[in-house]
C-alpha positions as CSV (number, residue, x, y, z in Angstrom):
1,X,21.1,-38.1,-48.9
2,X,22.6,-34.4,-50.1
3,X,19.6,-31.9,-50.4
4,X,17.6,-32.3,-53.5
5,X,18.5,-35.4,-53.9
6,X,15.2,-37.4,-55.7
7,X,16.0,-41.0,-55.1
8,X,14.2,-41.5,-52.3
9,X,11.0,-40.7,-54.3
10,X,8.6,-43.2,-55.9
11,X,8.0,-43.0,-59.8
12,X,4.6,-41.6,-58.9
13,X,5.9,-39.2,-56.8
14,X,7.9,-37.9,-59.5
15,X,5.2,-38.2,-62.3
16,X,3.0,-35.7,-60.0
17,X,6.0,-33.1,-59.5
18,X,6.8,-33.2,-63.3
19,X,2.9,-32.1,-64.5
20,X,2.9,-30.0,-61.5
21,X,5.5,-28.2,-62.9
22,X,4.6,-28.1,-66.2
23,X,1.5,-26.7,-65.3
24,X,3.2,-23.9,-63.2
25,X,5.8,-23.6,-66.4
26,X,2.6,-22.7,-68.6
27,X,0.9,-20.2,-66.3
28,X,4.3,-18.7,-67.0
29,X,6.5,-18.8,-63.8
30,X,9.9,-19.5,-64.1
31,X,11.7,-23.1,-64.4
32,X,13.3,-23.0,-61.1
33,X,10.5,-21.8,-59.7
34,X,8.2,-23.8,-60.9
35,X,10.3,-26.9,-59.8
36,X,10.6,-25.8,-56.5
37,X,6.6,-25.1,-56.1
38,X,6.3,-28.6,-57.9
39,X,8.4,-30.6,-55.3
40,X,6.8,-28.7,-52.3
41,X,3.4,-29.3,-53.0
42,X,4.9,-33.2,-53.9
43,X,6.2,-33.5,-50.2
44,X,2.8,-32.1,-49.0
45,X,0.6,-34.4,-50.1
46,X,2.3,-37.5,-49.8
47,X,4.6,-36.5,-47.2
48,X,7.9,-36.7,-48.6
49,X,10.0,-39.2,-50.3
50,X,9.6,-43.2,-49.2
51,X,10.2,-43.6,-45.6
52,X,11.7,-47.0,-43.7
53,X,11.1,-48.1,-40.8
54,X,7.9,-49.9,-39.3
55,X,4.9,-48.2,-38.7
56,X,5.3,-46.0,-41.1
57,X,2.7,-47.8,-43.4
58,X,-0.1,-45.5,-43.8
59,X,-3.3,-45.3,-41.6
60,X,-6.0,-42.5,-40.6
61,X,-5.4,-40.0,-38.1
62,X,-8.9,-40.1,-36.0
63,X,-10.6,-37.5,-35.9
64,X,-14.2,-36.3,-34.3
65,X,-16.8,-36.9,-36.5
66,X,-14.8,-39.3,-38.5
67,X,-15.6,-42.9,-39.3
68,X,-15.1,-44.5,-35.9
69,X,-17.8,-41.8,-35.0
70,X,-20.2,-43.3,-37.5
71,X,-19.4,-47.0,-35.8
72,X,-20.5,-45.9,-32.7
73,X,-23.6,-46.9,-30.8
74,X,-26.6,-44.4,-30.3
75,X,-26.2,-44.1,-26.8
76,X,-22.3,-43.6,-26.9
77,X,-23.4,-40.7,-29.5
78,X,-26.1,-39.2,-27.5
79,X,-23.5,-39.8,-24.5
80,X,-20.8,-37.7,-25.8
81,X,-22.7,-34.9,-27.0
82,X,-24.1,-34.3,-23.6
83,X,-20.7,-34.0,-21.9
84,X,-19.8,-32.2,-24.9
85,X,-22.6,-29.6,-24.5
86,X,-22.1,-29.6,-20.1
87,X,-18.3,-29.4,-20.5
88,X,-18.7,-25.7,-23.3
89,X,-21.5,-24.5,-20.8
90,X,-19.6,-24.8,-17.9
């Protein structure tokens, strides 16, 4: 696929770059411009243009604090912020 090359993006994907752009268009930046900003912010939050291949079907990074923090017990919480608190003091 040639660079800028837009197939590979879904119709939502290309919904959100259009009234991206528009909106940068009427703050008054130039077309081009205003395309490419569109496009980059596009790829950001979605990241990129549809992707094959298995595993690539979504999920949550897991992260401290996150919602497999909430499942845990009370003593697996109060567990890990000892450690936590021993491991920074030491």
């Amino acid at each position: 696929m040639p660079r800028g090359d837009k197939s590979a993006y879904t119709d939502k994907q290309k919904r959100m770059a259009r009234h991206i752009e528009e909106s940068y268009e009427s703050r008054g930046m130039p077309e081009d411009e205003a395309e490419r900003r569109a496009w980059a912010t596009v790829n950001q939050e979605t990241g990129g243009g549809r992707k094959s291949g298995s595993g690539r079907t979504g999920g949550e990074r897991r992260q401290p604090g996150g919602p497999e923090h909430d499942r845990r017990s009370a003593a697996a919480k109060k567990g890990w912020e000892t450690r936590r608190r021993k491991n920074a003091a030491g």
